[in-house]
N, C-alpha and C positions, 0 to 999 in steps of 0.2 A: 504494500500500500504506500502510495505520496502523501504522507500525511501534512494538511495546511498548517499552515502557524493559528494560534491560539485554540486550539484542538487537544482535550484533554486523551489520554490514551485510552485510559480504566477510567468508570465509576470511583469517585470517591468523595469526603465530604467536602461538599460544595460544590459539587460538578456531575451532579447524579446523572445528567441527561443529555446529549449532544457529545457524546463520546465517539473517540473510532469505536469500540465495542458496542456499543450501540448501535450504530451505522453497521457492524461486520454481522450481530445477532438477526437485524434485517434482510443483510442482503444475503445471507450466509442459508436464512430460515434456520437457525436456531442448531446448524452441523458444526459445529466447533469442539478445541480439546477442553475435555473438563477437568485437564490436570489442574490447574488455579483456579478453581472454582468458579462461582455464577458471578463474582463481579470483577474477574479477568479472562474471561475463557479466552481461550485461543492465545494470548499473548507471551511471550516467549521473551522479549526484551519491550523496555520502553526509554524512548524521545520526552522529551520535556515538551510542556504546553507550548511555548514558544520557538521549540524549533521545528525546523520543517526536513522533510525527508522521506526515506527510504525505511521501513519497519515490515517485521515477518509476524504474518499472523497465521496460526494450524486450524484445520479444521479436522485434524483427529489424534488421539493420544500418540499413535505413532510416529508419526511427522511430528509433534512436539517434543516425543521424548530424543528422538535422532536429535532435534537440534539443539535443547538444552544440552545436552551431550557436547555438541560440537562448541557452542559456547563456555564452556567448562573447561576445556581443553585449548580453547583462545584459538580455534582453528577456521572460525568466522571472519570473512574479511568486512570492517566497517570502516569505510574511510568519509571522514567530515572536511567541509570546507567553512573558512569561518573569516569572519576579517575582526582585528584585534586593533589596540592602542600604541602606539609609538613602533618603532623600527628593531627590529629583532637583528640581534649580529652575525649568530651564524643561522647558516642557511636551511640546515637540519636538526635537529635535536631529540632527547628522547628526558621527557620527564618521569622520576619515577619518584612518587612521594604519598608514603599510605593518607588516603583518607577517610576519616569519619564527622561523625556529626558535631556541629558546631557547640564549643564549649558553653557559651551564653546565649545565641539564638539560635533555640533550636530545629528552624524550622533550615536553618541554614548548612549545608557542607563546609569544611573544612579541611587545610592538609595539618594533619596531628600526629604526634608519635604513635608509633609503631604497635605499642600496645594495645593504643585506643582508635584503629581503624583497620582497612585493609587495603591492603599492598595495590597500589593503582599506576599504571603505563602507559604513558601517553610517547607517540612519536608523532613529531611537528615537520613542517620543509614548508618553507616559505615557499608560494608560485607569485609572488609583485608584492614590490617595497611600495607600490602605490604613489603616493605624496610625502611619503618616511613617516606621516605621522599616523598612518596602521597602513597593518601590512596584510597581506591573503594570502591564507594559509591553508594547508591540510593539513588534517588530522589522521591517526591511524590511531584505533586503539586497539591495546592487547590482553586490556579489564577495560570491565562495562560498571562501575560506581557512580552512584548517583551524580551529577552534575561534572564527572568528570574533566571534560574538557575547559567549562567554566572555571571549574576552581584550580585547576592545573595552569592554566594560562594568566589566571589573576594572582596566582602565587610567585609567579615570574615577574611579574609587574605589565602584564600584556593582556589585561583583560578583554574578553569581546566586546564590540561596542552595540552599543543596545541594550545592554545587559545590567537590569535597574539592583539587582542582588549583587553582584558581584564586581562590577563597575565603579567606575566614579559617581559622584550624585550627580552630577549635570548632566547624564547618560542623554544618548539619543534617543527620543520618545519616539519620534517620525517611524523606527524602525520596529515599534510594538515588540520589545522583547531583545533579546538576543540574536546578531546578525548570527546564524548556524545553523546548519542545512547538512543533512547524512546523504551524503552522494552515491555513494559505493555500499553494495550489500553482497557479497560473494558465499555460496555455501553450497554443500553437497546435496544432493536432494534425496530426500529420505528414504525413497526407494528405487530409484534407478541407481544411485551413486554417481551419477552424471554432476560436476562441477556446473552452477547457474551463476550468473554473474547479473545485480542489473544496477542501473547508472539513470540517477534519480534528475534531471535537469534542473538547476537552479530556479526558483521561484524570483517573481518580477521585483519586490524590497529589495534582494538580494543584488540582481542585475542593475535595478536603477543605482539604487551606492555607491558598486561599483564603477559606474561610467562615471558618476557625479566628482569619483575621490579621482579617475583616471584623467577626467576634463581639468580637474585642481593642478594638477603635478605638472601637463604638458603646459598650464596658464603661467 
């Protein structure tokens, strides 16, 4: 599924209704995995309300349990494209720094010692220095942790822009959210064992920014 920006994933409080699961129990007539129960069926990983992307939904335990499997094993390819705050030096990078949940707000993520989260991997590679004052990036991850990429990028000092959590407070509103987009979905498929690849296209927020930061840099 392409899932839009501001689209909850799951049911949950405060968002009972207008879900992709919502949307998938419709169109799906109610065939999904009921490994996670009635108010995740089918769901396998999740995107945040505010990004947009590429996500795997099952609509039977077997194809679920295959690919929790494959995500277990970090042998799911998820590659993100994001654009962030200031100019990054080197060209590639690989974050690694466990995270858990925010010591004072806890509605928030965190990178915390080692005891109090879990081991998360992030690799980076700049594709445009942009205007140098953010840069467009890919992501690849190799743990799926809550806001990974968010809090991995803002703990560099490179936070995404758009991003009213984990950002500066002057964030860009225009951009509803976090500029971040899951491009790349790669996996085996549960019963042919045929390698599937698919390549999610950039959403128009995404596209116009970028021309907007491209048209800055050439001015």
């Amino acid at each position: 599924v392409n899932k839009p920006k501001g689209m909850v994933v799951h049911p949950s409080a405060g968002h009972m209704s207008h879900t992709l699961v919502n949307g998938l129990l419709y169109h799906c007539k109610g065939n999904l995995s009921g490994i996670n129960g009635v108010l995740r069926p089918g769901i396998v990983h999740r995107i945040d309300m505010d990004t947009t992307g590429a996500i795997i939904a099952c609509k039977n335990d077997i194809a679920h349990q295959s690919l929790a499997k494959q995500l277990q094993v970090h042998s799911i390819t998820r590659k993100y494209e994001a654009i962030v705050y200031h100019n990054l030096q080197e060209e590639t990078g690989t974050i690694d720094k466990p995270i858990g949940r925010h010591p004072v707000h806890r509605k928030k993520m965190a990178v915390v010692q080692p005891e109090k989260g879990k081991r998360a991997v992030t690799h980076y590679r700049v594709l445009s220095h942009l205007n140098h004052k953010f840069n467009y990036i890919e992501c690849q991850l190799e743990t799926g942790r809550t806001h990974q990429i968010r809090v991995h990028m803002a703990s560099t000092g490179h936070p995404l822009a758009g991003d009213a959590v984990y950002g500066p407070k002057n964030c860009i509103k225009s951009l509803n959210g976090q500029c971040l987009h899951a491009k790349e979905l790669g996996f085996v498929h549960p019963r042919t064992g045929e390698w599937m690849q698919f390549d999610s296209p950039l959403p128009p927020y995404f596209t116009e920014f970028l021309t907007r930061l491209r048209k800055e840099h050439r001015a």
